[in-house]
NUSEKE-868709 format. One record per residue: residue number from 0; residue in one letter; x, y, z of N, C-alpha, C in turn. Coordinates in Angstrom, 3 decimals, always signed. Example, Ala and Ser with C-alpha at 12.3 -4.5 7.8 and 13.67 -1.06 7.14 Angstrom:
<sites>
SITE dose lumti     n.px     n.py     n.pz    ca.px    ca.py    ca.pz     c.px     c.py     c.pz
SITE    0     A  +13.190   -5.690   +7.800  +12.300   -4.500   +7.800  +13.200   -3.300   +7.800
SITE    1     S  +12.850   -2.250   +7.080  +13.670   -1.060   +7.140  +12.900   +0.030   +7.870
</sites>
This chain:
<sites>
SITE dose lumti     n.px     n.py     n.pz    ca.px    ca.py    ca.pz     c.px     c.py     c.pz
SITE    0     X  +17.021  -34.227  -50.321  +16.403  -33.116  -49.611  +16.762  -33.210  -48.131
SITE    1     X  +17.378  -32.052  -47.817  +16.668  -31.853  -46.210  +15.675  -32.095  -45.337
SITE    2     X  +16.046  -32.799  -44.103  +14.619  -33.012  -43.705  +14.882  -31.763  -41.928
SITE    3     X  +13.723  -31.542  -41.583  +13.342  -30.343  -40.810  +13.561  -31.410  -39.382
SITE    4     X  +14.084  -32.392  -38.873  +13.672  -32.899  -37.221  +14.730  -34.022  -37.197
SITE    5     X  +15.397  -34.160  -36.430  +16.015  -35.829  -36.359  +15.061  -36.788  -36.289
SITE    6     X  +15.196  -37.854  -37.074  +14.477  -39.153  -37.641  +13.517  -38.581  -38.851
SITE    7     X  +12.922  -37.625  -38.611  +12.172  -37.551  -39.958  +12.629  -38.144  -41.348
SITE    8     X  +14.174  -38.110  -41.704  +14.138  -38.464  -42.480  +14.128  -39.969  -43.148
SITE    9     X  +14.518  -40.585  -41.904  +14.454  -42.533  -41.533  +13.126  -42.814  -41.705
SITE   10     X  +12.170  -41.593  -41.079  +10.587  -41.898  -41.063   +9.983  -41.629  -42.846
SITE   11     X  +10.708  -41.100  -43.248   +9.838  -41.044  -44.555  +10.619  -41.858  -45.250
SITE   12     X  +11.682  -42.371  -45.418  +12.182  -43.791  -45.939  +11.681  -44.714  -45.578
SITE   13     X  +11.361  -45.038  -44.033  +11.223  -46.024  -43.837   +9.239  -46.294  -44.830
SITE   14     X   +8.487  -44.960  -44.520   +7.237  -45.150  -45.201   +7.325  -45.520  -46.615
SITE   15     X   +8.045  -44.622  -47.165   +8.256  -44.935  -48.808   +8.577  -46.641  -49.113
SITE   16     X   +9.289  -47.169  -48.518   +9.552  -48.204  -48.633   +8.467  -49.376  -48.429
SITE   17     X   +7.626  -48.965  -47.582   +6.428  -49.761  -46.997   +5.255  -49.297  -48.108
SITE   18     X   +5.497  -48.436  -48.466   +4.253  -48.080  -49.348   +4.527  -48.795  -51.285
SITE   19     X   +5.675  -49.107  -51.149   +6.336  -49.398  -52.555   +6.138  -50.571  -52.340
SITE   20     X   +6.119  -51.603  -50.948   +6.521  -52.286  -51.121   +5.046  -53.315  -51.755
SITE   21     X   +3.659  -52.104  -51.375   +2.377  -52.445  -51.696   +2.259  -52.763  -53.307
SITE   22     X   +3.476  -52.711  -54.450   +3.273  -52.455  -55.730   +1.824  -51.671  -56.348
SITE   23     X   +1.379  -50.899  -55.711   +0.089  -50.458  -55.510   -0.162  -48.807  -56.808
SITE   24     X   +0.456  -47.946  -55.694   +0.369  -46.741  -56.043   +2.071  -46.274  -56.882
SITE   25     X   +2.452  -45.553  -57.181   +3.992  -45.266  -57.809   +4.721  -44.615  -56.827
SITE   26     X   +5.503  -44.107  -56.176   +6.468  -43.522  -54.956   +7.367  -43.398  -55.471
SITE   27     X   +8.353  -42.219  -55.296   +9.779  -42.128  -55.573  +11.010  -43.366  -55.194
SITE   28     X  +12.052  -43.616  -55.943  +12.585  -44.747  -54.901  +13.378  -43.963  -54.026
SITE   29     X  +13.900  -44.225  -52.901  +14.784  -43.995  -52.042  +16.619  -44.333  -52.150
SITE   30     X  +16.867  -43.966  -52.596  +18.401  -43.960  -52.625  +19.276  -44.028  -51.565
SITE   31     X  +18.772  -43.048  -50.317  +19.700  -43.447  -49.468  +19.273  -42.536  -48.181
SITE   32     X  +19.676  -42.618  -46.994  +18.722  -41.004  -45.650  +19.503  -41.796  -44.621
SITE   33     X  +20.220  -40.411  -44.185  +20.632  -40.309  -42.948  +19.751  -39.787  -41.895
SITE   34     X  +20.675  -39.009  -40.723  +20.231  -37.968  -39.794  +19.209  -37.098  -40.548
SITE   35     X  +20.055  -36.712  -41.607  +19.284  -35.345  -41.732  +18.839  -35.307  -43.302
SITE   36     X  +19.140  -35.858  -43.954  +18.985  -36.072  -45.635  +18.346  -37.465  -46.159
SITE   37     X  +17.947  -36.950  -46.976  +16.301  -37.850  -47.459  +16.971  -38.222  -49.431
SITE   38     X  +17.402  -38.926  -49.825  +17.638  -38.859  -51.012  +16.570  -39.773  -52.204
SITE   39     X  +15.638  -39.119  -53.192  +14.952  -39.861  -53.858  +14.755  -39.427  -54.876
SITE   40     X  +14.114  -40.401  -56.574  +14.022  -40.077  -56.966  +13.515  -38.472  -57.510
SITE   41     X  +13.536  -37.898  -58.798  +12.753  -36.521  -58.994  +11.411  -36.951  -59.672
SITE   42     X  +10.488  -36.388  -59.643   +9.644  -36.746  -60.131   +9.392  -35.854  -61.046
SITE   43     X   +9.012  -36.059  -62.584   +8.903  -35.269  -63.468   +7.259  -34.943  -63.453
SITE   44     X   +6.660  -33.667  -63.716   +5.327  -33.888  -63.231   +4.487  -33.301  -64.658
SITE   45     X   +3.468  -33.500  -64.930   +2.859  -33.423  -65.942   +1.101  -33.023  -65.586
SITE   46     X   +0.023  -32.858  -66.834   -1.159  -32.617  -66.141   -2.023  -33.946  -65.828
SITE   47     X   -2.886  -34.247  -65.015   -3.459  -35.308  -64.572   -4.800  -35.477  -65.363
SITE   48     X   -4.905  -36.394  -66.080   -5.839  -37.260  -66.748   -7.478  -38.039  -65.631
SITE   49     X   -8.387  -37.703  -66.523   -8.956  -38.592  -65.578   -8.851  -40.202  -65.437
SITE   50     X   -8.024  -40.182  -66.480   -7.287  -41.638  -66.889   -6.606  -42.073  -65.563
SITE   51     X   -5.765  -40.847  -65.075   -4.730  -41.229  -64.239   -5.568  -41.161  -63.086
SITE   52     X   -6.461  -40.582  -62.844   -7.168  -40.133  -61.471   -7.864  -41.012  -61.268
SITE   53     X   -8.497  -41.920  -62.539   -9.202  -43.449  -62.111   -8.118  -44.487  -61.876
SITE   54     X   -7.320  -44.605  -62.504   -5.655  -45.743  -61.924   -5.424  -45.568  -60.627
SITE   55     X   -5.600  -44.086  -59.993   -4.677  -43.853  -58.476   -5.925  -44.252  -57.722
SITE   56     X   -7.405  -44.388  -57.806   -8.189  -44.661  -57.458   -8.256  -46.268  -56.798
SITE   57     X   -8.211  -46.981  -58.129   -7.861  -47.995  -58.019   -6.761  -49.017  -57.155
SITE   58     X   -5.188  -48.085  -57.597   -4.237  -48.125  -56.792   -4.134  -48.018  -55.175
SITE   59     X   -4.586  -46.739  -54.824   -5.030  -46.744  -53.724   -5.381  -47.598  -53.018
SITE   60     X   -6.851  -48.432  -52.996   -7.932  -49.105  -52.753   -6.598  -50.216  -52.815
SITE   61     X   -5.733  -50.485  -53.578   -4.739  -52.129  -53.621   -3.892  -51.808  -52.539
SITE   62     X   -3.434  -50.255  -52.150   -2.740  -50.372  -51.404   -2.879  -49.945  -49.924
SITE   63     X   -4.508  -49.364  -49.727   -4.831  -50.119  -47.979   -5.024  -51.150  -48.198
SITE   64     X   -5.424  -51.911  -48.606   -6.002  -53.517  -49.031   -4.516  -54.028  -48.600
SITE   65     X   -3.171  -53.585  -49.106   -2.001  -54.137  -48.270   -2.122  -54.137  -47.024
SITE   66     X   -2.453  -53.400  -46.116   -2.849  -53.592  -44.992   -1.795  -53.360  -43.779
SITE   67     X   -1.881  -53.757  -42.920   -0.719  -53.517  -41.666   -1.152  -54.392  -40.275
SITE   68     X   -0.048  -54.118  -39.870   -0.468  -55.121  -38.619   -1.251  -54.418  -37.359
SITE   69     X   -1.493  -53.611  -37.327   -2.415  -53.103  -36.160   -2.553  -51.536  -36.587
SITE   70     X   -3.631  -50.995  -36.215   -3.396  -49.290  -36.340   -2.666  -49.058  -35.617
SITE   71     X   -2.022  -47.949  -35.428   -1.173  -47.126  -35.373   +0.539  -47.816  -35.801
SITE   72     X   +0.398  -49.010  -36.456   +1.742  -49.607  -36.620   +2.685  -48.493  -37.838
SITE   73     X   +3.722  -48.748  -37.226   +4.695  -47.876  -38.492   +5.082  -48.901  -39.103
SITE   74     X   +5.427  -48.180  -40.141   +6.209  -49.466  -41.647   +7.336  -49.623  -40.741
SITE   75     X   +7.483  -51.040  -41.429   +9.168  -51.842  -40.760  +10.336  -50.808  -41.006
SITE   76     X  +11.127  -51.215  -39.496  +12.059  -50.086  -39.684  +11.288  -48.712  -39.161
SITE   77     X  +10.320  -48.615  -39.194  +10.126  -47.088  -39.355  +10.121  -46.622  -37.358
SITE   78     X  +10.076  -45.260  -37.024   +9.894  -45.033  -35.960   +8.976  -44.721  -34.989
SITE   79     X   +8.734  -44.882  -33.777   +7.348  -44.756  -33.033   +7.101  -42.890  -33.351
SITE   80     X   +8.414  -42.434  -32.882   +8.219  -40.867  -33.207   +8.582  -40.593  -34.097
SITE   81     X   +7.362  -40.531  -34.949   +7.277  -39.869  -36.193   +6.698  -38.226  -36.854
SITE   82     X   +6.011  -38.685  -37.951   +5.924  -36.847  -38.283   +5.005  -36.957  -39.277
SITE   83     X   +3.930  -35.816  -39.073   +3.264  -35.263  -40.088   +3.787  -34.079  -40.635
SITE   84     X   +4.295  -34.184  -41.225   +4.191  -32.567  -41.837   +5.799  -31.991  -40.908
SITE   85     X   +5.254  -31.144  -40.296   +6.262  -30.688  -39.463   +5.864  -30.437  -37.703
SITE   86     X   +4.372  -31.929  -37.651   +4.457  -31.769  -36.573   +4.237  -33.304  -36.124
SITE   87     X   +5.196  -33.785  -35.010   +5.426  -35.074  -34.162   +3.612  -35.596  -34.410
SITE   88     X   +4.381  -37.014  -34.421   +3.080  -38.188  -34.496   +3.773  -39.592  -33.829
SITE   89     X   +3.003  -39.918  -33.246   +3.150  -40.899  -32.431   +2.607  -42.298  -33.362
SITE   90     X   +3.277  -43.240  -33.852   +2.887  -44.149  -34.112   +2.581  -45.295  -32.700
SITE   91     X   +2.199  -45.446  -32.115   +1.197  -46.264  -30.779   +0.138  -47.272  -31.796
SITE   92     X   +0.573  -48.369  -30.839   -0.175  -49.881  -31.882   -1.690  -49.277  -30.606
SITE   93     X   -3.156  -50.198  -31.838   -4.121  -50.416  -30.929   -4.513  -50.873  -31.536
SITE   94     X   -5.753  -51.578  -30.600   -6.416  -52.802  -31.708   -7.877  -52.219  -32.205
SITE   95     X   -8.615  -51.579  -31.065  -10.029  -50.577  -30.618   -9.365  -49.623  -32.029
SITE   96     X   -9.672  -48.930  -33.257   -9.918  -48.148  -34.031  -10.330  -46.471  -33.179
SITE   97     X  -11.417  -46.659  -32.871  -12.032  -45.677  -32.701  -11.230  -45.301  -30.806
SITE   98     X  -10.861  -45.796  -30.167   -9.880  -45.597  -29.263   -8.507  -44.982  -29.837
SITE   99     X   -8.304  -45.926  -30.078   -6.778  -45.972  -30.986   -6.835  -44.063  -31.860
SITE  100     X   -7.929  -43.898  -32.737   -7.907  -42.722  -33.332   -7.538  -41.195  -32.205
SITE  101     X   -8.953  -41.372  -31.276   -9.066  -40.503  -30.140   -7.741  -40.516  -30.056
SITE  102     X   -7.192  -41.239  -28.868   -6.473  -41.444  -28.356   -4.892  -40.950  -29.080
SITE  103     X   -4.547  -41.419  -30.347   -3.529  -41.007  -30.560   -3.093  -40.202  -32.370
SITE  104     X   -4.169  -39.661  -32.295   -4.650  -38.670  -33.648   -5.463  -37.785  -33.556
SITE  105     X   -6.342  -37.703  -32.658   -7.222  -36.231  -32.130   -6.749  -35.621  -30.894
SITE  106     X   -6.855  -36.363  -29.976   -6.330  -35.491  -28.533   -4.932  -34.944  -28.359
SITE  107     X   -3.995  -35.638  -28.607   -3.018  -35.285  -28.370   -2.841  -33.759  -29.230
SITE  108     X   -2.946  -33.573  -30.413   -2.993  -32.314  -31.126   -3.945  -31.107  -30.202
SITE  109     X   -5.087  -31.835  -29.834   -5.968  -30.677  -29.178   -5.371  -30.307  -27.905
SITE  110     X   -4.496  -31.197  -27.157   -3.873  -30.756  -25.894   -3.010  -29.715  -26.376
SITE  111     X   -1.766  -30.062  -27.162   -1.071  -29.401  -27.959   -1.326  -27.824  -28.452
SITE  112     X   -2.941  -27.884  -29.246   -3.166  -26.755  -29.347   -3.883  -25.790  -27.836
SITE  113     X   -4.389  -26.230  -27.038   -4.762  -26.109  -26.018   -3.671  -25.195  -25.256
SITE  114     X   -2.035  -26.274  -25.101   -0.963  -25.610  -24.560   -0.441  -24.423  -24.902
SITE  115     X   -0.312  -24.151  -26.351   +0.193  -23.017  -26.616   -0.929  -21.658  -27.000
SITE  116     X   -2.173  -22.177  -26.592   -3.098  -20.888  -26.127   -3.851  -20.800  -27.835
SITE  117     X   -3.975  -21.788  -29.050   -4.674  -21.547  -29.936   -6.278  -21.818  -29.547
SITE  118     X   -6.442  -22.986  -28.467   -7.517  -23.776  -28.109   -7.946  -23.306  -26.577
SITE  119     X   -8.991  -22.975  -26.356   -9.428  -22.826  -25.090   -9.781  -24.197  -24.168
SITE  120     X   -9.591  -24.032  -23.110   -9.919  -25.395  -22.533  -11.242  -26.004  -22.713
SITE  121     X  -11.869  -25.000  -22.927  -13.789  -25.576  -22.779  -14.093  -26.169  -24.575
SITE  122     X  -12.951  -25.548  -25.133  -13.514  -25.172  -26.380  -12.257  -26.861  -27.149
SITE  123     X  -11.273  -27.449  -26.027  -11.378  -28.949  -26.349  -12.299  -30.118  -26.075
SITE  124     X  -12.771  -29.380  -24.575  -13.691  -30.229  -24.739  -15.062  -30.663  -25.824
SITE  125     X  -15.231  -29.768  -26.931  -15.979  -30.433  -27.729  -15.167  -31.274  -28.552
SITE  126     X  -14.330  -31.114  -28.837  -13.678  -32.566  -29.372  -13.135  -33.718  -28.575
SITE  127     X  -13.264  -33.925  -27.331  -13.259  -34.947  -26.408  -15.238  -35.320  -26.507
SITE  128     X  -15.969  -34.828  -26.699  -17.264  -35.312  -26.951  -17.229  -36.075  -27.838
SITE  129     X  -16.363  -35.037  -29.290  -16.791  -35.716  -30.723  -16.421  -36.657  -30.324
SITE  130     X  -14.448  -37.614  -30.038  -14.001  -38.723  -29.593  -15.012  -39.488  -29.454
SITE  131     X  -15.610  -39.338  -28.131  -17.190  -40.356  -27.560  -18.018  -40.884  -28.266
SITE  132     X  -18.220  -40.123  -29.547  -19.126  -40.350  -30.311  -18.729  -41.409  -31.683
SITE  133     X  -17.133  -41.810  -31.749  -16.466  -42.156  -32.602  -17.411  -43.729  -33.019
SITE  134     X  -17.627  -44.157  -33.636  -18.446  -45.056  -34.119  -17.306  -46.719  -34.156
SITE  135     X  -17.409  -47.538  -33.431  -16.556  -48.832  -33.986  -16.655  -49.660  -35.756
SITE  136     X  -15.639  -49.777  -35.786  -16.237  -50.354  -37.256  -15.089  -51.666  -37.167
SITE  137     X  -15.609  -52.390  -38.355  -15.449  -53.719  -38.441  -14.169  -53.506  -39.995
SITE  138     X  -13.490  -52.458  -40.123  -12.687  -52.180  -41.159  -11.533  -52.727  -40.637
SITE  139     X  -10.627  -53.848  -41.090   -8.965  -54.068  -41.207   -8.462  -53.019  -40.838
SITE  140     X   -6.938  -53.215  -39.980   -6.285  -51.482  -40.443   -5.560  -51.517  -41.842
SITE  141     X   -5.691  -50.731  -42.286   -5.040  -50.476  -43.969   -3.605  -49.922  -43.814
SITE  142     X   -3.156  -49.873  -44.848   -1.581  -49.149  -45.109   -1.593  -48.049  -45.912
SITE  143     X   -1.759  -47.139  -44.252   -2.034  -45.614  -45.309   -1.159  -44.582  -45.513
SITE  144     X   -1.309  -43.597  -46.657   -0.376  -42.770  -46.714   -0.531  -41.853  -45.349
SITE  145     X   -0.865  -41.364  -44.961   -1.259  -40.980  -43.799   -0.985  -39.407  -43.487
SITE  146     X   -1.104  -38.439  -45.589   -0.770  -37.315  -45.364   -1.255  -36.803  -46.762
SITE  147     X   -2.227  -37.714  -47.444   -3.026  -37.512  -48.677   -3.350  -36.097  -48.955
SITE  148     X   -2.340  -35.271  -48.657   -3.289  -33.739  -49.325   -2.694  -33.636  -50.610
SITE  149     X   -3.442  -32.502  -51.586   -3.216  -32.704  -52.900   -1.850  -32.611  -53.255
SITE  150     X   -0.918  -31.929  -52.786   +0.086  -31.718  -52.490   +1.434  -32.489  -52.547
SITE  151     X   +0.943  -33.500  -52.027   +2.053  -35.010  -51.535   +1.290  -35.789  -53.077
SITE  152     X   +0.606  -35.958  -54.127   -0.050  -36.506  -54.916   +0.323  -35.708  -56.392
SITE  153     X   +1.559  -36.287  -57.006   +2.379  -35.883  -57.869   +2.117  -36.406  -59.016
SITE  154     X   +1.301  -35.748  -60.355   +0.979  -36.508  -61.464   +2.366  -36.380  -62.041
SITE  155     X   +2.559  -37.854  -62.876   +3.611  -37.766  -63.158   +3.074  -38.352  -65.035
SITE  156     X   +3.840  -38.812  -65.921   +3.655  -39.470  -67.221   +2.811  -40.508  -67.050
SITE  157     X   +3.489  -41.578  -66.054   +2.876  -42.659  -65.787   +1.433  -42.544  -64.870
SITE  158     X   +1.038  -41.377  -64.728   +0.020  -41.362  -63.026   +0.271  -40.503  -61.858
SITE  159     X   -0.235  -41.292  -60.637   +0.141  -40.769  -59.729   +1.407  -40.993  -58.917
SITE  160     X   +1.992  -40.329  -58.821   +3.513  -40.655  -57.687   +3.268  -39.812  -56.059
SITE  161     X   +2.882  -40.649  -55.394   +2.750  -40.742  -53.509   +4.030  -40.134  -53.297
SITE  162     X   +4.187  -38.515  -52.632   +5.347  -38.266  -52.091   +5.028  -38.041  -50.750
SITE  163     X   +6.296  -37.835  -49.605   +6.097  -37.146  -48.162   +4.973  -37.564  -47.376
SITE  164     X   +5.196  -38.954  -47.127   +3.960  -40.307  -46.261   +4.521  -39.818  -45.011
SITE  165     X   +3.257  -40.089  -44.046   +3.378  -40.086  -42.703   +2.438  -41.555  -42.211
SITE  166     X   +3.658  -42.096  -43.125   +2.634  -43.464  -43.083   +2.585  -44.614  -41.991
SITE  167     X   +1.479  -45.389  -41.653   +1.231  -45.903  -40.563   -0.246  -46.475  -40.662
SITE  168     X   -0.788  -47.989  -39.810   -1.746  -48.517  -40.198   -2.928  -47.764  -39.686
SITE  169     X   -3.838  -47.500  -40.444   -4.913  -46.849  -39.665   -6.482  -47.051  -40.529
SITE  170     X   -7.223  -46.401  -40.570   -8.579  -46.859  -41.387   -8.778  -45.909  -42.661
SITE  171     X   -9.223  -46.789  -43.455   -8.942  -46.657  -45.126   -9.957  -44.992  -45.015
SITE  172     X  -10.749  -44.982  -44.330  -11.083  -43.912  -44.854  -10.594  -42.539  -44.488
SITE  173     X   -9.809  -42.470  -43.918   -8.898  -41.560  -43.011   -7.973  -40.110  -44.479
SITE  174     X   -7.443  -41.579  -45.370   -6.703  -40.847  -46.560   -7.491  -40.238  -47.425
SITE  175     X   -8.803  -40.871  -47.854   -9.770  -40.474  -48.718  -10.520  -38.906  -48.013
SITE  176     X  -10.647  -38.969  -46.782  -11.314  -37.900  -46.483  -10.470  -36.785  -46.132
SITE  177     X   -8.792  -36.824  -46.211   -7.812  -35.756  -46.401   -8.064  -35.551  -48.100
SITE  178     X   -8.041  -36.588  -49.021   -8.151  -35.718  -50.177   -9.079  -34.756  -50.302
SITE  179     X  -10.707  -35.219  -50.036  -11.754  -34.316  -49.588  -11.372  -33.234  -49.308
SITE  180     X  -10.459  -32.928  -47.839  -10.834  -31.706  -47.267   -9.688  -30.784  -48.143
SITE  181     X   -8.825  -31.577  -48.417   -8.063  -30.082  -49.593   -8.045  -30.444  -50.864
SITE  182     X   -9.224  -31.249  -51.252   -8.891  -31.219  -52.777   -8.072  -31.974  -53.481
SITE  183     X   -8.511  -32.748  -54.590   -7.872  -32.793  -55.734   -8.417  -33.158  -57.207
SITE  184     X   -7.402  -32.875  -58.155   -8.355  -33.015  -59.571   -8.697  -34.410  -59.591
SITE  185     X   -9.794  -33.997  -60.163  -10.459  -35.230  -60.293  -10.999  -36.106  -59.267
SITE  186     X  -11.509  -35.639  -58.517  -11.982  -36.349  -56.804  -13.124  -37.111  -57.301
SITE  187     X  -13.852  -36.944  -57.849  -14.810  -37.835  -57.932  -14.825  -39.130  -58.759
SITE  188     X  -13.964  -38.971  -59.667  -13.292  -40.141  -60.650  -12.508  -40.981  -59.615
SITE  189     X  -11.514  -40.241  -58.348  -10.655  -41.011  -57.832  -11.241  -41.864  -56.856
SITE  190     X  -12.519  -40.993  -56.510  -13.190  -42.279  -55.078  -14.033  -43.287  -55.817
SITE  191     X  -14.892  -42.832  -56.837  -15.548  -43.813  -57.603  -14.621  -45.295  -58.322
SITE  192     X  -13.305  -45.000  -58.537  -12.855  -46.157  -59.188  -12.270  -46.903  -57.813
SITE  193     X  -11.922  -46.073  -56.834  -11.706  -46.435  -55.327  -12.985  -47.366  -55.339
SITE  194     X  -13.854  -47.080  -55.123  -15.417  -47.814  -54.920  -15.783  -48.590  -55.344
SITE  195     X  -15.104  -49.020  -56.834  -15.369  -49.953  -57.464  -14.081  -50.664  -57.215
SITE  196     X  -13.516  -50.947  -56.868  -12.521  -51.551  -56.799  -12.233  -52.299  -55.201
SITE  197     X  -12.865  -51.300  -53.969  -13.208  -51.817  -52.674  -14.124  -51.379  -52.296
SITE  198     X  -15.086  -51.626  -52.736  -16.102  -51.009  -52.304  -16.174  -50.212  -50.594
SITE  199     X  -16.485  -48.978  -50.260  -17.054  -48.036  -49.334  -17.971  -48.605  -48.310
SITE  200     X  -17.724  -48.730  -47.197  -18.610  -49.225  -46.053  -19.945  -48.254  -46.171
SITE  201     X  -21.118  -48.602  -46.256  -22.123  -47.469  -45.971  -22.189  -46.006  -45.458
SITE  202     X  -22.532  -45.151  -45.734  -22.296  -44.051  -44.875  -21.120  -43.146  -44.666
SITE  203     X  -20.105  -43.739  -45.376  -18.786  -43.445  -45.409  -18.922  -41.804  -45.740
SITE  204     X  -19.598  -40.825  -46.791  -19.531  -39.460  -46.499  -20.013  -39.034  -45.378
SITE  205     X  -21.175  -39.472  -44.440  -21.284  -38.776  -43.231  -20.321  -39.285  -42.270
SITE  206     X  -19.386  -39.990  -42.496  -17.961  -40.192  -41.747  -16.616  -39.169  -42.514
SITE  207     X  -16.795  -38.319  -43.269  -15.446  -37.647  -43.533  -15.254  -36.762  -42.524
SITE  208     X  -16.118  -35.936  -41.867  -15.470  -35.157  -40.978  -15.034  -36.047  -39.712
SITE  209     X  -15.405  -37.102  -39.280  -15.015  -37.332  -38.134  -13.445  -37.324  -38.572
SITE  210     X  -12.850  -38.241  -39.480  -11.786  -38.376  -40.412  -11.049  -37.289  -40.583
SITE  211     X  -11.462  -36.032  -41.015  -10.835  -35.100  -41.081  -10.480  -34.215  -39.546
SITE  212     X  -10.892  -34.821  -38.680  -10.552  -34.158  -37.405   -9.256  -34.249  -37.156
SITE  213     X   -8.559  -35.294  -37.875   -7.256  -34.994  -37.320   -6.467  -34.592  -38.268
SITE  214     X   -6.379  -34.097  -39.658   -5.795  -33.100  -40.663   -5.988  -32.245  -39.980
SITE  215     X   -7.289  -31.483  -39.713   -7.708  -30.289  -38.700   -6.878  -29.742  -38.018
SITE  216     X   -6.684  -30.726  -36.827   -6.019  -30.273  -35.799   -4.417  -30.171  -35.530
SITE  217     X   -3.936  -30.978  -36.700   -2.527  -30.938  -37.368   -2.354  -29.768  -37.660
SITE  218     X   -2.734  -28.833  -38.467   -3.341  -27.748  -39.182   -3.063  -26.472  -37.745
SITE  219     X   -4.257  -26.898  -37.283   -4.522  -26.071  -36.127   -3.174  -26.238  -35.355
SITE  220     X   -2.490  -26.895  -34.493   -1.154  -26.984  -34.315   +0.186  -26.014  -34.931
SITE  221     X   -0.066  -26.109  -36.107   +1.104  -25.697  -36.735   +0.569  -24.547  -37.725
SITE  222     X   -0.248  -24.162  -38.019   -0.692  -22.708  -38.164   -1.963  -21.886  -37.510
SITE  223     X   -2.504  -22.209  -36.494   -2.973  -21.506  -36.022   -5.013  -21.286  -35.947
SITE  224     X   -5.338  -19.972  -35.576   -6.804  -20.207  -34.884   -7.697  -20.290  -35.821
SITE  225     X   -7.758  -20.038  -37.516   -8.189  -20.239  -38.539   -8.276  -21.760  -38.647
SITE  226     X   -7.641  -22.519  -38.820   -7.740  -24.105  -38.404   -8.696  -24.959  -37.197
SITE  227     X   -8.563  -23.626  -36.506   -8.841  -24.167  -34.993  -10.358  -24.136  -34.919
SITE  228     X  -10.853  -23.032  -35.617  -12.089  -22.856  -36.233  -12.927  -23.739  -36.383
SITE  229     X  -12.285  -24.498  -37.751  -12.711  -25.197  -38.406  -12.962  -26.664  -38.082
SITE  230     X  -11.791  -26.906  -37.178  -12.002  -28.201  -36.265  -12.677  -28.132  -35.513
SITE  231     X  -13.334  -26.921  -34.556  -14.506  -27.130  -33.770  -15.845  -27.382  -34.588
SITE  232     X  -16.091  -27.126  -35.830  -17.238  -26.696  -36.220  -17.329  -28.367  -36.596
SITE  233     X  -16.070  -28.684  -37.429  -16.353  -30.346  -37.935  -15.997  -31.106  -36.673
SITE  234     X  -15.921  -30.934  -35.306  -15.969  -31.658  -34.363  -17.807  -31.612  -33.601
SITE  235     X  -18.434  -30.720  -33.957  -20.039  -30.586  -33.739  -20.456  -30.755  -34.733
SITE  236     X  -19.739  -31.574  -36.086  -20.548  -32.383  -36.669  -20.797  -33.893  -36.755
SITE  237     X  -19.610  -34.270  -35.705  -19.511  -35.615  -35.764  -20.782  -36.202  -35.092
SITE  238     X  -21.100  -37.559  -35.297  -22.151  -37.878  -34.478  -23.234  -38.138  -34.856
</sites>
């Protein structure tokens, strides 16, 4: 496949590779990526079992449990400027979580949207509040896919197959609360065998929106004031 940016496509090799290397979840293999071309397996896709939706559950949970060396670290090999989707991400090491998040997964998007006139200035500052309010936690950084919408989550014969990572170390609950905000079959089978398998820090649902603030604003970035919406409303819920 084509990839849409120079390095993107080094950046999603280099993730695939880091995420495979968790024996965790299933991923396409990588064959080969230049400049501009991404070469990997096809994935044959089939309907999803709650069989399979408790395995990726599980899987999952083994493969933040792989872990990483600091948040915001990129997989080896991989690049500082990287990519969600089709919009720039900064992989930036930190040790502070809840700094580290602000800092280089909420604001920068809200400036972003700010610049090109989706975001009013007054109307970032409530998500420079939410930031403030970000809670420290005592969670490892994990090795996350770092683009969990239902979408990138390919049932295949065997399960689940992890495609199109924007992967990088960050906090386990970050991926779980992108499946949340768009869905997928079987969500409640997939966090429950998640749960049993690593167990959930307390409180962890009144932490999905903080979590989802930065799908949000990704969103909001790259399509617009319908997004933008929605990130203010789950940014006056954080807290």
């Amino acid at each position: 496949m084509v990839k849409h940016a120079p390095g993107a496509a080094a950046a999603e090799a280099a993730g695939l590779r880091w995420l495979a290397d968790a024996g965790a979840v299933a991923v396409p293999r990588v064959h080969g990526a230049d400049a501009d071309w991404l070469v990997i397996d096809v994935v044959e896709t089939s309907s999803p079992t709650v069989a399979a939706a408790e395995a990726f559950g599980r899987g999952l949970a083994a493969l933040h449990n792989a872990g990483a060396p600091s948040f915001g670290a990129p997989p080896p090999g991989g690049p500082v400027h990287a990519w969600i989707g089709l919009a720039p991400m900064q992989n930036v090491r930190g040790d502070s979580w809840p700094q580290w998040y602000a800092e280089h997964r909420v604001l920068p998007y809200a400036r972003a949207a700010v610049d090109s006139g989706v975001l009013s200035a007054s109307e970032a500052t409530v998500l420079e509040r939410a930031c403030a309010r970000f809670p420290e936690t005592t969670e490892a950084p994990a090795r996350l896919h770092g683009d969990l919408w239902n979408g990138n989550v390919l049932w295949g014969e065997r399960g689940a197959v992890l495609i199109d990572p924007a992967a990088h170390g960050g906090h386990r609950e970050t991926d779980l609360a992108m499946l949340y905000l768009f869905g997928s079959p079987h969500l409640d089978r997939i966090v429950a065998a998640y749960d049993e398998t690593a167990p959930l820090a307390d409180g962890y649902r009144e932490r999905i929106p903080m979590h989802q603030l930065f799908p949000l604003l990704v969103h909001t970035v790259l399509f617009g004031r319908s997004y933008a919406a929605q990130a203010l409303s789950t940014a006056r819920s954080v807290g």
